[in-house]
C-alpha positions in Angstrom: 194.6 25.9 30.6 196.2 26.9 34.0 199.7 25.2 32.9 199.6 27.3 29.5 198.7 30.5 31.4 201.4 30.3 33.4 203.8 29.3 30.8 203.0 32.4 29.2 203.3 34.2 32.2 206.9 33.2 32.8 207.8 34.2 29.2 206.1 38.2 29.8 208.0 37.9 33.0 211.3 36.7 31.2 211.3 38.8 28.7 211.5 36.2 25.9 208.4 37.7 24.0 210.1 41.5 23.9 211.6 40.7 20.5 209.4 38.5 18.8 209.9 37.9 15.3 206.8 37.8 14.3 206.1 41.1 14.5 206.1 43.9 11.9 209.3 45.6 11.7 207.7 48.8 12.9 206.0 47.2 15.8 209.8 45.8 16.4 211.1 49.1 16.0 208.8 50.8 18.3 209.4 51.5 22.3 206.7 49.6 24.2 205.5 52.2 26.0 202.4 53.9 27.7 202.1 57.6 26.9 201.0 58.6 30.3 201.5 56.6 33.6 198.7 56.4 35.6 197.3 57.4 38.7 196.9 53.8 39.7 200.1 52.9 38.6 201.6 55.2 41.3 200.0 53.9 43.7 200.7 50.7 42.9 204.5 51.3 43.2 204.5 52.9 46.6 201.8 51.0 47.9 199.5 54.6 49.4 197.0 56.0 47.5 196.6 59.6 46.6 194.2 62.0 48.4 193.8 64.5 45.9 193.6 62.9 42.0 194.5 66.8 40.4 196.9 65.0 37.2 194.5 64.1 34.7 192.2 66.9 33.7 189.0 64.7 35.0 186.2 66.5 36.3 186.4 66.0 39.6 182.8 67.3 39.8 181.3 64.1 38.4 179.2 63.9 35.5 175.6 64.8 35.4 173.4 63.0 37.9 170.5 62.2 34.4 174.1 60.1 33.1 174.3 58.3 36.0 170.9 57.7 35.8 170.6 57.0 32.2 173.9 54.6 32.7 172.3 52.4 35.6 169.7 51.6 33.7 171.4 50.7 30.9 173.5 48.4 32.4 170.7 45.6 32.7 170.9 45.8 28.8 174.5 45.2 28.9 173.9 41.8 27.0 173.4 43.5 24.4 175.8 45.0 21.8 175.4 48.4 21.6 174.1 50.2 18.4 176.7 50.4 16.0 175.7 53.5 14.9 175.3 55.4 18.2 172.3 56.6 16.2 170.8 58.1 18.8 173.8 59.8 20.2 174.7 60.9 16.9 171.4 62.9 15.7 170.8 64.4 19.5 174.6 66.0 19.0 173.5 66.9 15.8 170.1 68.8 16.8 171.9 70.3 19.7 174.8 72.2 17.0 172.4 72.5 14.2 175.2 70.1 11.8 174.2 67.3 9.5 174.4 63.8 11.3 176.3 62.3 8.3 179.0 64.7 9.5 179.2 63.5 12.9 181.6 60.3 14.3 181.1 58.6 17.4 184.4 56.6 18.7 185.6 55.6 22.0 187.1 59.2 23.0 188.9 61.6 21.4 192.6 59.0 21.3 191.0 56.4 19.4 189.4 58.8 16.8 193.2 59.9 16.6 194.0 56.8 15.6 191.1 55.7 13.2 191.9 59.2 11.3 196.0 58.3 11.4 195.1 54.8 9.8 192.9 56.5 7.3 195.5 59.4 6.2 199.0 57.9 7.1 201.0 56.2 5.1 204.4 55.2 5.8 206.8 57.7 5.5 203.8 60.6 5.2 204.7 63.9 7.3 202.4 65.0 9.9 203.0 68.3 11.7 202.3 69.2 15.2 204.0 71.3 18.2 206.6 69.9 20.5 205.3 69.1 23.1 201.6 69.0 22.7 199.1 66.0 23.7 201.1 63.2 22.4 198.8 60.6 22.1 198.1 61.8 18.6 202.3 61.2 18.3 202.2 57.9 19.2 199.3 57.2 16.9 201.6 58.4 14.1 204.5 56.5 14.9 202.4 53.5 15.0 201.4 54.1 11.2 204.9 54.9 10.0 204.3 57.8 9.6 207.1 61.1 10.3 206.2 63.5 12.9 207.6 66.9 12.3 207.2 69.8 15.3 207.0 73.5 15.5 207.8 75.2 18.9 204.9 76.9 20.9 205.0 80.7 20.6 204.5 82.5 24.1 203.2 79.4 25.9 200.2 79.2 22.6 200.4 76.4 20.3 201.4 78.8 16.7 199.0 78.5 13.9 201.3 80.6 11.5 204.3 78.2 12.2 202.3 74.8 11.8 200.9 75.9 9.0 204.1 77.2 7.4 205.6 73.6 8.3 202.5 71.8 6.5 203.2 73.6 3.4 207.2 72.5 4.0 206.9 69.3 4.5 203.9 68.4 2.4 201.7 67.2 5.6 198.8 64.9 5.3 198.0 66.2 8.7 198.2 68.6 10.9 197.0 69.1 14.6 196.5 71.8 17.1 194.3 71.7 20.1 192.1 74.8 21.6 192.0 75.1 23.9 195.6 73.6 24.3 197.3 70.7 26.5 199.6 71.0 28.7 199.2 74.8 28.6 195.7 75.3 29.1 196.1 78.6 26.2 193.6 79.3 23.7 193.2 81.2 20.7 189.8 83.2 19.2 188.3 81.1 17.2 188.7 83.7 14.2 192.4 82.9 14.7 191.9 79.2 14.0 189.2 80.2 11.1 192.3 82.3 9.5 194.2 79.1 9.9 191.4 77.0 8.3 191.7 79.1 5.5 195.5 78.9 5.2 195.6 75.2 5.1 197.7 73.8 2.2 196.1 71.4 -0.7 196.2 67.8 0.5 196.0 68.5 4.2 193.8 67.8 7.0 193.7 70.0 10.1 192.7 68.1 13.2 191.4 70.8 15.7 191.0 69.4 18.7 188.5 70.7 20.9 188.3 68.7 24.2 187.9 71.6 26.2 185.8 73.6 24.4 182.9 73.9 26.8 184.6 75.0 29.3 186.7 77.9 27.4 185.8 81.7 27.2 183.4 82.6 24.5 184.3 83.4 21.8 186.7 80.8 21.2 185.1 77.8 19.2 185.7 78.7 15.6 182.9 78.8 12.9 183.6 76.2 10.5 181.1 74.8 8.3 180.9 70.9 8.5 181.6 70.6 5.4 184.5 72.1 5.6 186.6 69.8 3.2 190.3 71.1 4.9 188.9 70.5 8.8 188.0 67.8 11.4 186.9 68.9 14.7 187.4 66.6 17.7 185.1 67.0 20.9 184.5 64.4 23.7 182.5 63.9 26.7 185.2 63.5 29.1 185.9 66.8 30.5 183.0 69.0 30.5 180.8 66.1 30.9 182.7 64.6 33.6 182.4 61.3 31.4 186.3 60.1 31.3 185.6 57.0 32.6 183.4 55.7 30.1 185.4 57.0 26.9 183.2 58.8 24.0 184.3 61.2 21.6 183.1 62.5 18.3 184.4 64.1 15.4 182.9 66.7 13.0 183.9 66.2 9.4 182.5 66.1 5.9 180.4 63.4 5.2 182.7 61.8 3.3 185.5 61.8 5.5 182.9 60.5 8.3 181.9 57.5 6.0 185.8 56.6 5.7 186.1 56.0 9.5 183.0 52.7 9.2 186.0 51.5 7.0 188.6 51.2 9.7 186.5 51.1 13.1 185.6 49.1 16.0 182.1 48.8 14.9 180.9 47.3 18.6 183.6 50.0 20.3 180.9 51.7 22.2 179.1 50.2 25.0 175.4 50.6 25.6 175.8 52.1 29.2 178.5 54.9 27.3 176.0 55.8 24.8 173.2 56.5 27.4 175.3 58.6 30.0 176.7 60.4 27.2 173.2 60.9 25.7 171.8 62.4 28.8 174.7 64.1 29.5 174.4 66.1 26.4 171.0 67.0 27.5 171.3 68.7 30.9 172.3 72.1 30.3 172.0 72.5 33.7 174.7 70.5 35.2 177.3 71.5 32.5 176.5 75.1 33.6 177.1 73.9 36.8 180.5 72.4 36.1 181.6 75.4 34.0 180.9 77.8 37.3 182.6 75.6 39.6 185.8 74.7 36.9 186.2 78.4 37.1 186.0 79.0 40.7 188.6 76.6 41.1 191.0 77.9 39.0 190.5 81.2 40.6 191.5 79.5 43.5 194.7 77.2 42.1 196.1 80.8 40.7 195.7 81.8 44.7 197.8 79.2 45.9 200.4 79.0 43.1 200.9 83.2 43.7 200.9 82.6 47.4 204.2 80.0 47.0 205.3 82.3 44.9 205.0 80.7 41.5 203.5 81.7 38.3 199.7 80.6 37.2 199.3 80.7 33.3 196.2 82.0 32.4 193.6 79.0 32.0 190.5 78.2 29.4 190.4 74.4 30.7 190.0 72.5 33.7 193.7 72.9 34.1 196.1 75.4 35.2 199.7 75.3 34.0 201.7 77.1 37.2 204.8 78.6 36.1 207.9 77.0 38.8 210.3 79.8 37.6 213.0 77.4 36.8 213.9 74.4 34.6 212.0 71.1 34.0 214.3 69.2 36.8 213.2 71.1 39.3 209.2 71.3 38.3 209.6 67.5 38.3 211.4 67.4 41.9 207.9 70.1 42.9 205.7 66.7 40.9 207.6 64.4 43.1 207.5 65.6 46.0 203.9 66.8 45.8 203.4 62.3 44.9 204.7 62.0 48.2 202.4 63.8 50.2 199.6 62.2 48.2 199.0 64.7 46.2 198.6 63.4 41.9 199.7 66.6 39.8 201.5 66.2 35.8 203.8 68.4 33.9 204.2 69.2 30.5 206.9 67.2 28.9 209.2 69.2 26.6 211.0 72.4 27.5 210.5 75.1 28.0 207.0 74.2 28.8 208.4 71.7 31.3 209.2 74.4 34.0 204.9 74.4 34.8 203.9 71.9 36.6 199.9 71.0 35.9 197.4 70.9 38.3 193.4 70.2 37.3 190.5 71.7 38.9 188.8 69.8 41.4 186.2 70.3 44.7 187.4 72.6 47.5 188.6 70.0 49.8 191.2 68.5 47.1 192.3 72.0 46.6 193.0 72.3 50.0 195.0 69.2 50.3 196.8 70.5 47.4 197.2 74.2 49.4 198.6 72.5 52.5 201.4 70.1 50.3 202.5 72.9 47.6 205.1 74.5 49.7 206.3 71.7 51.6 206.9 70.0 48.1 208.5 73.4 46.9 210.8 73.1 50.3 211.6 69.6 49.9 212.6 70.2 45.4 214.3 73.1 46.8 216.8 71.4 49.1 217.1 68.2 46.7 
């Protein structure tokens, strides 16, 4: 067993496996890549960790201390396979929004619901419509169906309803996605602006709406959409408001018989027992959420502060996120993202312009916003003279 370990080893290392011809000729065709690098991976390469984690839009306010709870206890029962049905889950999110639970889908996070929903829609060569530059995990779930992605710019920093949906209509999209609140931009739109978009969508489409920073967005702004609205599927998970990234749950709002199509494609034993019951007691402490909501917005208060003090831009917010406007192009917000890395300090960026001249900074406890106050304008010294 050792000797074939390392035989495989030596081929990964190699490279001899990179081509293999036993794979599909889209798995050939496509780039093996990860959508995002990691925190971990950085510091991996340069060998120091970061002091301030403020790139991945977790809440750096932890999840509720009844999850924790609930999860600890749960993990003596982690022989156990966890219910396939996340039954319980399921009809406490279903009590707590007054919808059906045959309407609700529980998946490991809002990516692999993507990708469930992709399988189920996509064929090979089907359009799909999105913006450029928006969360592109949902992209790379649609390249990995076959399917052809086609993008609308953002209007004004704001993912555009009008222009997706004029694109659907176009290219004769199985699906089309938008997120509100948006990423990278951290914009919303009132939810009677996606409800006019709900209403607009074309025969034989699917709007995703994505809505994985709902909670923590102005009111106003989730949508009202009936469950059984045929022409939507709303996406919500547990890893931003609930401070539950970590242990990946999601769920999707659909028709009942859209949600009975997903037990056809997936992992039926995806969720783990300890997921279920932080996420279940999560759900159920209004308290702490109200918590995190006050102190998400404090701290964006306080990231506008420091980005207007360097003299930068901060893009008004309804996430745990601000987009901070550098002023120039995407070279030198990546130079600001660089050398901010350096000082230990994790920050993102959008990827496409012209949304790549904001860097993106998440919300976090005072004394990682003060480690990122103290490193901003020596990193906007340093991109300056490079």
């Amino acid at each position: 067993m050792k000797l074939a370990i390392a035989s495989l080893h030596d081929n990964l290392q190699s490279g001899e496996m990179t081509n293999d011809p036993r794979l599909t000729a889209l798995a050939t065709s496509l780039p093996s890549t990860v959508p995002f690098v990691g925190p971990e991976t950085q510091e991996r390469a340069t060998g120091v960790p970061f002091t301030a984690r403020l790139g991945a839009n977790e809440c750096g306010f932890g999840p509720s201390p009844l999850a924790i709870k609930a999860m600890q206890d749960a993990a003596s029962q982690s022989w156990m396979y966890a219910d396939p049905e996340s039954y319980d889950l399921r009809h406490a999110i279903a009590a707590q929004y007054d919808i059906p639970a045959d309407c609700i889908v529980i998946g490991e996070g809002i990516d692999a619901l993507l990708g469930y929903l992709v399988r189920l829609f996509v064929a090979k060569g089907d359009a799909v419509v999105t913006s450029a530059g928006a969360y592109p995990t949902f992209n790379y779930h649609v390249a990995g169906f076959g399917g052809v992605l086609h993008t609308v710019p953002y209007t004004g920093d704001h993912e555009d309803p009008v222009r997706l949906i004029a694109k659907a209509k176009e290219v004769n999209a199985k699906l089309i996605y938008i997120a509100n609140p948006d990423n990278p931009m951290g914009s919303a739109h009132a939810g009677a602006e996606i409800e006019r978009m709900v209403a607009a969508v074309p025969d034989g489409s699917l709007l995703i709406l994505d809505e994985a920073y709902i909670e923590l967005a102005p009111e106003g702004t989730a949508p009202a959409i009936s469950p059984h609205d045929p022409r939507v599927i709303r996406m919500r998970t547990f890893s931003k408001g609930y401070g539950l990234a970590g242990a990946r749950v999601g769920y999707a709002v659909c028709t009942p018989g859209v949600s009975q199509s997903f037990n056809k494609v997936r992992n039926h034993f995806g969720m783990s027992r300890i997921s279920q019951a932080g996420a279940l007691a999560a759900l159920l402490d209004d308290k702490h959420l109200d918590h995190v909501v006050t102190q998400v917005a404090k701290s964006r208060a306080r990231i506008a502060k420091i980005a207007l003090e360097n003299g930068l831009t901060p893009l008004r917010s309804a996430t745990n996120f601000v987009a901070i406007d550098c002023g120039k192009g995407g070279d030198y917000a990546k130079r600001i993202v660089t050398e901010l890395g350096k000082l230990g300090i994790f920050v993102r960026m959008p990827f496409v312009a012209p949304q790549n001249r904001c860097i993106r900074v998440s919300c976090g406890p005072d004394g990682e916003m003060s480690l990122f106050a103290k490193a901003l304008p020596k990193a906007i010294k340093a991109a300056q003279a490079g």
